[in-house]
Structures are given as C-alpha cells and as structure tokens.
C-alpha positions in Angstrom: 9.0 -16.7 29.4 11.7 -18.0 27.9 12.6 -17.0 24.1 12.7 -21.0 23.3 9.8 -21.4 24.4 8.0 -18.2 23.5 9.0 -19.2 19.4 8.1 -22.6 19.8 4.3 -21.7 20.9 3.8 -19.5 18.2 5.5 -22.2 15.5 3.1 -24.7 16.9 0.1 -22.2 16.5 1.4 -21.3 13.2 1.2 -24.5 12.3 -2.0 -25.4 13.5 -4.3 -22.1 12.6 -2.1 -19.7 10.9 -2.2 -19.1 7.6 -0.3 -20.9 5.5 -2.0 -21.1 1.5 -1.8 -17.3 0.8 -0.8 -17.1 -2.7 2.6 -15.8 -2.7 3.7 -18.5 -0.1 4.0 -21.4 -3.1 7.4 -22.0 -4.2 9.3 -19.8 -1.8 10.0 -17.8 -4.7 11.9 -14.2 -3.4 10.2 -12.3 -6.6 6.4 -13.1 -5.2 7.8 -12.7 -1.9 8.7 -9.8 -2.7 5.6 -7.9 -4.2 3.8 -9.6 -1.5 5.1 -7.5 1.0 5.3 -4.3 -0.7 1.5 -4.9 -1.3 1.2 -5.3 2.4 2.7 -2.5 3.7 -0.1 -0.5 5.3 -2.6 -2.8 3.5 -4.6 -5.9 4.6 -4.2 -9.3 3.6 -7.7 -9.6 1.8 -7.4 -6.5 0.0 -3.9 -7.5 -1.5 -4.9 -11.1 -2.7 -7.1 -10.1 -5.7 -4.5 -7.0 -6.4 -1.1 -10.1 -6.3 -2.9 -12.5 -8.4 -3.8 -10.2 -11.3 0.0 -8.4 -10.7 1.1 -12.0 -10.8 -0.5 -13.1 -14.0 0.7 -10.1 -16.1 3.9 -9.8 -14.7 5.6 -13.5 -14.1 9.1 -12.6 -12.9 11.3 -9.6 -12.3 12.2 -9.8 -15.7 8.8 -9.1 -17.2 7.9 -6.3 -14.6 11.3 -4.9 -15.9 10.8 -4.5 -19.4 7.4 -3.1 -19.0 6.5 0.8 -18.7 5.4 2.7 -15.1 2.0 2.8 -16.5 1.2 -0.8 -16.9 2.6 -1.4 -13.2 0.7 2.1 -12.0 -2.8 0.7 -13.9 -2.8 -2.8 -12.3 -2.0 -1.0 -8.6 -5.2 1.6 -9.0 -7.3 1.1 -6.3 -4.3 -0.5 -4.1 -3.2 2.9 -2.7 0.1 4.2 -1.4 1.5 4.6 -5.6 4.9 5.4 -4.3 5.2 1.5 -4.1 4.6 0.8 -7.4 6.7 3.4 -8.3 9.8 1.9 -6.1 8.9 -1.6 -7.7 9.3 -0.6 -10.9 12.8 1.0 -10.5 13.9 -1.5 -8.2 12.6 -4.4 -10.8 14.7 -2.5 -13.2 17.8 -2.7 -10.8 17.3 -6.4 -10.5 17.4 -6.7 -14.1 20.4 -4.9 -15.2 22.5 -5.4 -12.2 22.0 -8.9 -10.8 21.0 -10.5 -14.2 17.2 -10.7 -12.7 18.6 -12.6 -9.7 17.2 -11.8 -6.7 20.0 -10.5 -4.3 20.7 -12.9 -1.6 22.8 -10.1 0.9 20.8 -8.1 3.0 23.7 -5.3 2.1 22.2 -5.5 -1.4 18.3 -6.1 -0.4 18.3 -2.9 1.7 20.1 -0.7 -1.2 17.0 -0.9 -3.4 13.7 1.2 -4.3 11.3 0.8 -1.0 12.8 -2.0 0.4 13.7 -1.0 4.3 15.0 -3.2 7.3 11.6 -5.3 7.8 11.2 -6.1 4.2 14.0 -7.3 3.3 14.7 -9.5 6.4 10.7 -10.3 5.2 12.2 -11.2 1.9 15.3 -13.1 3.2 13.5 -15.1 6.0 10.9 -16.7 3.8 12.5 -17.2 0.6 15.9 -18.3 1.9 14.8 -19.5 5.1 17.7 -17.1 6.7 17.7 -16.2 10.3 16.4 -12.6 10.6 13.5 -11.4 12.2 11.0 -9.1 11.0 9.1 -6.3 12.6 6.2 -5.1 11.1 2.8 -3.7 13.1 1.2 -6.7 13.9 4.8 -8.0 15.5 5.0 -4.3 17.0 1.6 -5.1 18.7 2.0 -8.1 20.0 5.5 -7.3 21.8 4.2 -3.9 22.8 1.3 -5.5 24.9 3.2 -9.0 25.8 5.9 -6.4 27.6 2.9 -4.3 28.6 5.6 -1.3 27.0 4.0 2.4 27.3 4.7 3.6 24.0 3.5 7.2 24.5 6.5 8.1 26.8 8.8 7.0 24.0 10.0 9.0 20.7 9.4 6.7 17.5 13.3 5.5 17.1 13.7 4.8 20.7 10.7 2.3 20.5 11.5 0.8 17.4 15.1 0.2 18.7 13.6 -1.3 21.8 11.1 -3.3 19.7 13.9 -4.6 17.5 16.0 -5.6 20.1 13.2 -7.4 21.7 12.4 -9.4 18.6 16.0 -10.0 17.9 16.5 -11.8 21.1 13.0 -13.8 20.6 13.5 -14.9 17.3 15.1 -18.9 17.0 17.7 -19.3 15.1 16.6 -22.5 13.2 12.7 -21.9 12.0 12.8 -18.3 11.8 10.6 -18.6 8.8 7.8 -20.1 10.0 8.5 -18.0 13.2 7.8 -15.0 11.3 4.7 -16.0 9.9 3.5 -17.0 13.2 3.8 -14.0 14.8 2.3 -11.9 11.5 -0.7 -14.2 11.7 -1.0 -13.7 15.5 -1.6 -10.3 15.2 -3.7 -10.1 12.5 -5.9 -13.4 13.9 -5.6 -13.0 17.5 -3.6 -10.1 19.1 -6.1 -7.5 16.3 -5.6 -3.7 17.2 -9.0 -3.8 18.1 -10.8 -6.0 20.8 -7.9 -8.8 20.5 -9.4 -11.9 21.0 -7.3 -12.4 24.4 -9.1 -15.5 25.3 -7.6 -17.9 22.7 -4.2 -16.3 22.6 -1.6 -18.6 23.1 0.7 -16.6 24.9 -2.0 -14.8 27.2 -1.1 -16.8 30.5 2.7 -14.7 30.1 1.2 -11.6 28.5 1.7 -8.6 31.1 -1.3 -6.6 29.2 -3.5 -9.2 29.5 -2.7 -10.7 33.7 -2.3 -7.8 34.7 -4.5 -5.4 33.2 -7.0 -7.6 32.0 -7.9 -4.5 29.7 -5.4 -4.9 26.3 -5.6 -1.1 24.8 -6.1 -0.4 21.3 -2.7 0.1 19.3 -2.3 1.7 16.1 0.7 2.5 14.6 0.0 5.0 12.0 -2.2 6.9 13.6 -2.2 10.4 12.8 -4.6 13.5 13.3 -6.9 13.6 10.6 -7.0 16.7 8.6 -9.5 17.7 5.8 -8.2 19.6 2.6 -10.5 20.4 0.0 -9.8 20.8 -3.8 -11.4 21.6 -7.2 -11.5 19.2 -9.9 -12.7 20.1 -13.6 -14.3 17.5 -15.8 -13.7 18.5 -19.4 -15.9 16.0 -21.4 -15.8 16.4 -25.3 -18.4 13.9 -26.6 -16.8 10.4 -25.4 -13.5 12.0 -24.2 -12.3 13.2 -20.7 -9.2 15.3 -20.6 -7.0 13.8 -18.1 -3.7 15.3 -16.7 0.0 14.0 -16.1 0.9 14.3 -12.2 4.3 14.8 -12.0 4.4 16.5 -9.3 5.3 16.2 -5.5 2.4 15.5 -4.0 -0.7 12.5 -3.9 -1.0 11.0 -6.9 2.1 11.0 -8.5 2.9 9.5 -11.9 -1.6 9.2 -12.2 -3.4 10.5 -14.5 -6.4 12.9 -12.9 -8.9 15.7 -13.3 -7.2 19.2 -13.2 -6.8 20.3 -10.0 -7.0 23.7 -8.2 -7.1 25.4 -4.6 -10.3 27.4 -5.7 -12.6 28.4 -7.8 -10.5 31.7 -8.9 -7.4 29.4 -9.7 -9.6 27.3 -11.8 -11.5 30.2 -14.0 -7.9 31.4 -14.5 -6.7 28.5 -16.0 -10.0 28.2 -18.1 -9.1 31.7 -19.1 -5.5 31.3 -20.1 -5.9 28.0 -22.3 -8.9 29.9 -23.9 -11.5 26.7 -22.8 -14.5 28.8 -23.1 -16.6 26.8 -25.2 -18.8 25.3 -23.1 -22.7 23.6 -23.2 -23.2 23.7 -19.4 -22.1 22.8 -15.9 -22.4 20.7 -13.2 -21.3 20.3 -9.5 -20.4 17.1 -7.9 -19.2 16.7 -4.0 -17.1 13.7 -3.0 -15.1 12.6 0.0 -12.2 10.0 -0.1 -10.7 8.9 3.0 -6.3 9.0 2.9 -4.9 7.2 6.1 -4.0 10.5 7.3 -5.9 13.1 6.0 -10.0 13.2 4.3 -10.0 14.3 0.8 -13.3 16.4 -0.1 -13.8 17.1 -3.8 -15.8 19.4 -5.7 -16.1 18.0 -9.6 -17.2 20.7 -11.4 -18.4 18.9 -14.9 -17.8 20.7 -18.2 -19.1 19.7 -21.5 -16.9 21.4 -24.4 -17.9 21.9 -27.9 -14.8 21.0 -29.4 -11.2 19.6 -27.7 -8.9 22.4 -27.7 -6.5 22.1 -25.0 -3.7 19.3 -24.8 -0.3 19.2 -23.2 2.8 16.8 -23.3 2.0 13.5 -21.4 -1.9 14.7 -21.0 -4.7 12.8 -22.7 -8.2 12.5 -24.1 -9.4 9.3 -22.3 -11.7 7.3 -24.4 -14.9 6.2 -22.1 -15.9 3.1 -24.2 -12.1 2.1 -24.3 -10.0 0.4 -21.1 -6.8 2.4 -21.7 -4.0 0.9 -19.2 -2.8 4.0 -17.5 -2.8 4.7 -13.8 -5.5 6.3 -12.7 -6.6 6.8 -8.5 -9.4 5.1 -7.2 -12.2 8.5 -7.0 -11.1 9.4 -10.7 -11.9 6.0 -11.8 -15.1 5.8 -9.8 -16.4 9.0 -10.8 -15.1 8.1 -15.0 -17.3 4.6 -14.2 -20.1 7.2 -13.5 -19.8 9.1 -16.9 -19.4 6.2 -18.9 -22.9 4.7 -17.4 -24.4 8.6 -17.7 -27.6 8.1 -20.3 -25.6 11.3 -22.4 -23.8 8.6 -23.8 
C-alpha cells in the first residue's frame, strides 16, 4: 500500500470512530499536551483521565506546577505509578519557567533536552500542539506496523527494531495532517489493532495487513514484557494513638521521593533497627501479608503492625502522619490502602 493512501484511511477512521474529546485535546494547548502524554506512558487512557483532570484543576499552566513543591505534584500522582514522571515534570516545569519564561519550547532541539521527554514525546508534543510534521512512535504505533509488515521482532535487538520501526513510520507519516495522523494510528491500536485478540475484522487496513492475509492468526505483542520476578520485604507499622511514622525515600530504588513504612530485607534487619533507635515500647503486634503487582516484578509484603506507647523516634524529612487528617504528601498506592485500613480499624 501506498503511504498516501495508508495515512488517508487511518485520517478518515480517525475521524469517523477515533477518539477525539479526551480532555487534554481542547485548545491544542502544548502544557496539557504535555502532561497528557507523560501520564500515558505505560499507562491506559481511562486510568489517566480522572488522574489529568484533578492534575489539571490544581495545577493550570506550567507556571503554577512550577512554583509548587515535589510533594503536591508526588500527592496528586499516588496511585498513577511510574513516580519518576512526576519527578521529571516537576524539574522540567521548573525549566520551562526560568528558562523559556513558561513558554513552551517550539524546537524539538529544546523539547528533547528536558526531564523525561524522549524522541516520541516530544514529536507527541510538537505534532498536536503545533500541528508540525513529525511522527510519533509509541506501542500501539509499534504494534500496528509490527503486524501490518508481519516484522519478526524476536530475531531483532531492541535498537535495531526501533530504528526499523522509525524509519517505517517516518516514510508513512503525510506531511500535511500529521496531527490527526497520529491520533489515528494511537487510537487504532488501542480500538482495533489491541495487543490482545485485535479485532481484525473491522480493521481498516486488514485487506494490506500481511499478519492478518496471510496468517490469518495476528500474535499477541507486548512491548514491555519482562520476566516476572517476586521480591519480598518487611514493612513496620509504628502506630502511636492516631499517628503512623512514615519515612523519607530518598533513595535509588521504587518509591523515590514517597513517603512509606520502614523497610527491611528480613526480620533480623528490622529487630536491629528497633534495637538501635531504642523503639521497644510496645502494646502488641500484628502481621499482615500483601501482594502488589509492578509491571515487571510482584511485590509481596509482610506489615508487621506495632502499637507504641509513646513516639520516640523521628528523623529529618520523616513524619508522624495524622490518620483523621489528608496531609498532601506522596505516598504509593499499598501504603495508602493499607493507612485507609487503619484509619477505618474500630481502635480508633
């Protein structure tokens, strides 16, 4: 098929059943644009909409988002995942505002320079606000060229394929509508060409699709798919009355920049630390088990539950978190479902 033609059926699908009211589409405006797709990145489209609005609302512009503190931006993203995003927002909001004036750059030479913006993001950014020419290349385009080429993806190294893939889309992509080219083939993949069970039979492009003439059997793709590994820590709940001791994460590792339970490797580790910070004073002890499921890797926790007599342990950054108050701080998705739990326990 011809590349003319290809883009114009997807434009004219786009047009017809794509999506086109999302809520960072009004306005073409680069800065909702912008946390739109960071949101996106390894996240679905119905997840992110509740998550955009509410970032939206509180912060209105880069300005705003700027002139805040990492843990406002870190407490509205809790849940959302991936923190390293709102991490890179914040510094490259900060960026924007000191060093463009909180204009949004125009240049891809400046676009791809900032906090987690790469390649497909800021040609995501460029194409839709400014209606520019460039193509993007995320994993629903990745899936549909990988089965409309019928390309065998296991006999090529990541950077060979994504070189292949972006030479394909480059020589695809019109040069006049690119934007709504774009959104058509985003929306194709996560309509139609879906990494499971695609629904082949009212794909637009199925008659030149080699997958689908000619092996009438489209494979499951996934991009990010990884051997899932289990690790297993030990979290202590130090509960004083009302309070929960929470710790600063600043280091290297999940959670970053959140606030969580202690953790340790074992139980050892942890009686050590209870021992050294001289936490001794306690009324009695429970165990909890949980599991949360990373992309790459399943989490199991064992919450051991300690209720102290008196709060005697505090370090810099570390807090006392107030159960009957909503304090705006970052905190991860199992730690906030497992606080919910305490603050609905009848001990209170």
């Amino acid at each position: 098929m011809q590349p003319w033609k290809f883009s114009q059926i997807i434009i004219n699908w786009q047009h017809q059943f794509g999506r086109n009211n999302l809520p960072w589409q009004k306005n073409n405006d680069p800065y909702r644009i912008w946390i739109s797709e960071i949101m996106l990145q390894q996240t679905q489209v119905i997840t992110v909409i509740p998550y955009f609005k509410k970032f939206i609302h509180i912060f209105k512009d880069v300005q705003s988002l700027a002139q805040t503190n990492l843990n406002q931006v870190l407490y509205l993203w809790s849940g959302l995942g991936y923190y390293h995003r709102a991490c890179n927002i914040y510094k490259t909001a900060q960026i924007i505002h000191s060093k463009y004036y909180n204009n949004f750059p125009k240049q891809f030479i400046d676009l791809i320079k900032l906090p987690g913006i790469g390649k497909t993001t800021a040609h995501a950014i460029l194409s839709f606000a400014y209606n520019y020419s460039f193509p993007i290349l995320d994993s629903n385009v990745k899936r549909i060229l990988i089965r409309f080429y019928q390309i065998q993806t296991h006999n090529i190294n990541k950077y060979t394929q994504e070189k292949i893939l972006w030479n394909i889309i480059n020589y695809m992509s019109p040069i006049h509508n690119t934007k709504k080219f774009n959104q058509g083939m985003m929306d194709l993949g996560a309509i139609i060409c879906i990494h499971k069970n695609p629904k082949c039979s009212i794909c637009p492009i199925k008659n030149s699709c080699k997958s689908y003439v000619y092996a009438k059997n489209i494979p499951s793709i996934n991009f990010i798919k990884k051997k899932n590994k289990k690790k297993c820590f030990f979290y202590i709940i130090l509960q004083y009355k009302k309070y929960i001791f929470l710790e600063y994460r600043n280091k290297k590792n999940i959670w970053k920049n959140l606030f969580c339970f202690p953790e340790f490797y074992n139980l050892q580790e942890m009686q050590y630390w209870l021992y050294k910070y001289q936490i001794s004073n306690t009324k009695y002890k429970k165990y909890y088990y949980m599991k949360h499921q990373f992309s790459h890797f399943t989490l199991k926790m064992v919450l051991i539950h300690v209720i102290l007599k008196k709060k005697n342990y505090k370090k810099k950054h570390d807090i006392w978190y107030n159960l009957k108050k909503n304090i705006k701080i970052g905190i991860p998705k199992p730690i906030k479902d497992v606080l919910l739990n305490l603050y609905h326990n009848p001990y209170f």
